[in-house]
C-alpha positions in Angstrom: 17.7 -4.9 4.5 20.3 -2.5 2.8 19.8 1.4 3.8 19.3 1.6 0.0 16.3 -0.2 0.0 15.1 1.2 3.2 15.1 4.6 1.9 13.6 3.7 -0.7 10.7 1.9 1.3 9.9 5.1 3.6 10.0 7.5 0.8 7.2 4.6 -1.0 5.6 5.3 2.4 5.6 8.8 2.4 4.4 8.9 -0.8 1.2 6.8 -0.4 0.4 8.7 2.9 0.4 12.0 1.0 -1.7 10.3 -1.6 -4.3 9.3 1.0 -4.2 12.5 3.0 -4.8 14.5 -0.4 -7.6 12.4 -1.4 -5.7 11.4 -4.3 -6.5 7.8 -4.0 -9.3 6.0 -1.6 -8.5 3.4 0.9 -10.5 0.4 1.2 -11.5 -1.7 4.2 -8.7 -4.8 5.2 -11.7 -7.1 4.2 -12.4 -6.0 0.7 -8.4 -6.3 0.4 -8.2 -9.7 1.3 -11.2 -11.0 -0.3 -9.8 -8.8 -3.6 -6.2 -10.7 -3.1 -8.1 -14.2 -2.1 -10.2 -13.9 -5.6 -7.0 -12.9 -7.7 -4.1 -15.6 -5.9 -6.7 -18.7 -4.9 -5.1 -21.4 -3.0 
């Protein structure tokens, strides 16, 4: 991967945490995740 894009990932990263520390957005459990991705991409 290209430091570019690898910047660009861990600022993404960053991002998100401060989202979920702040309560900005909610997590949800692995399990609803992959049922939620198994429902929307069967196969």
């Amino acid at each position: 991967m290209d430091a570019e894009a690898e910047e660009e990932w861990e600022r993404l990263a960053a991002q998100r945490e401060a989202e979920l520390d702040s309560g900005a957005v909610a997590g949800i459990p692995l399990e609803t995740a992959m049922a939620q991705l198994r429902q929307r991409f069967p196969g």
